[in-house]
N, C-alpha and C positions, 0 to 999 in steps of 0.2 A: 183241394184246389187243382182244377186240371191245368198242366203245363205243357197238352200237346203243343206242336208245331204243324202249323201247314205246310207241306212240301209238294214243289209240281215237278213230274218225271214225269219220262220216258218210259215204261216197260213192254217191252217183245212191241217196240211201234205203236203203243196202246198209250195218248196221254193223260193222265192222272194226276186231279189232287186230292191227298190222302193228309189227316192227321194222323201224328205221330207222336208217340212218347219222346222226351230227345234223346235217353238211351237206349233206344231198341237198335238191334243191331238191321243190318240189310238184309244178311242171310231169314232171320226171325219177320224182316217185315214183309219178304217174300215170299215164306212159308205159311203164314199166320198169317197176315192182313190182305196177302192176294192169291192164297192158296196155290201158290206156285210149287207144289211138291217135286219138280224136277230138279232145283232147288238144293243140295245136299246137303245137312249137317253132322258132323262128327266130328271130330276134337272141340271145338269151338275156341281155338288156341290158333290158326294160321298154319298149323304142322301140316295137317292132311291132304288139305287143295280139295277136298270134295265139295267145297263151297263157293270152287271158282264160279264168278260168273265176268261180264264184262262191264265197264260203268265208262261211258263215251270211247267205247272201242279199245279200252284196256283192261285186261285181267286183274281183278283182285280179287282178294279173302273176302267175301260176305259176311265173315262174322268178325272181321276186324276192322269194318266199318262200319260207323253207323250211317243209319238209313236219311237221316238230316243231314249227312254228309254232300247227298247224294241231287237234293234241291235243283234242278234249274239243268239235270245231267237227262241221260239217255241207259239203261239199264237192260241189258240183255242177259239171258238165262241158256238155256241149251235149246230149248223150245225156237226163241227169238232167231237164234242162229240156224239151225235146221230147217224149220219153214221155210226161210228165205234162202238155202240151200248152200251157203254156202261154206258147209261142211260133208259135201254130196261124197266128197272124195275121201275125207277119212273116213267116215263113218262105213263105205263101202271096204276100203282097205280094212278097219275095224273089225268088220263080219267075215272076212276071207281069209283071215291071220286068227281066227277065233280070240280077239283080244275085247272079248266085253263077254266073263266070263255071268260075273254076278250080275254086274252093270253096275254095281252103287258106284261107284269111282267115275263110273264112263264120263259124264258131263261135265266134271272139272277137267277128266286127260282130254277130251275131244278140244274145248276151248284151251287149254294150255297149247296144246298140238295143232290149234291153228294158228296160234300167237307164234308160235315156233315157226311155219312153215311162211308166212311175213316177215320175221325179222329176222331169221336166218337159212334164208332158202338153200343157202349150201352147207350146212351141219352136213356133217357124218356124226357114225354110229355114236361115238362117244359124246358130242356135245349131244344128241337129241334124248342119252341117257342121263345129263346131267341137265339139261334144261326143263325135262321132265320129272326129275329126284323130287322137288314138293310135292308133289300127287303122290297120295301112295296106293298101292292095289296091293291086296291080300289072296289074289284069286289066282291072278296070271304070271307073277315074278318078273313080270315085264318084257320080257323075249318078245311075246306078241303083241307088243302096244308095241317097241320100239320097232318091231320087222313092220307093221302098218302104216306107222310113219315114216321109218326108208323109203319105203315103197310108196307114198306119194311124194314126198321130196325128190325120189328119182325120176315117178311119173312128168315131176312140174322139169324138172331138168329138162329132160326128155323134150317135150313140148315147147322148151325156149330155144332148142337147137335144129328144130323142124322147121 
């Protein structure tokens, strides 16, 4: 007996209706049902943050929600937010700090690290390492994700005092 659900979203500004299983998770209905491979999965536990994406302009785990969660929302990926540019700035700070060593990680740090630089546009060093501690990177030890993201929170400083 199938017990999909219809669900209508949002994804990268693209609207959609999809059946769904009701326990597929987000991250899996991104991956698999719209072939969104930028998308990351790994722990599938909430530890890692590689599966950030955003769902009505807030960051969550992909794979700790499910995808019927998600119904009648707006759902953004790294893709959604790049296109429409407006991560032009870390990601540039990103490549000049060499901090997207492998890249698997980048897409959840980039969205976390924009959610950082909106809700806390005056961190310093230590809060922007603790705000980013769910994400983990294997690659970079994080000196250079956290000097990329100084470096635009000083930029954006910078720019409120001009």
């Amino acid at each position: 007996m199938d017990q999909s659900i219809l669900i209508n979203v949002v994804v990268n500004g693209v609207s959609l209706q999809k059946q769904v299983e009701p326990r597929i998770h987000l991250i899996d209905f991104l991956r698999d049902t719209l072939q969104i491979k930028t998308a990351r999965v790994s722990c599938e536990h909430g530890v890692c943050g590689a599966c950030t994406v955003r769902v009505d302009g807030e960051i969550v785990r992909g794979c700790l929600m499910l995808a019927v969660q998600t119904d009648g929302q707006h759902i953004e990926t790294i893709d959604g937010a790049s296109d429409r540019g407006d991560l032009t700035a870390l990601q540039e700070a990103f490549h000049a700090r060499n901090a997207a060593q492998c890249g698997f990680c980048t897409p959840g740090m980039l969205l976390t690290a924009s959610a950082l630089l909106r809700e806390k546009p005056l961190a310093d060093r230590e809060q922007v390492r603790e705000y980013i501690s769910g994400n983990y990177c294997r690659c970079t030890g994080y000196h250079a994700i956290v000097d990329a993201i100084c470096d635009v929170l000083q930029a954006q400083r910078d720019a409120r005092l001009d």
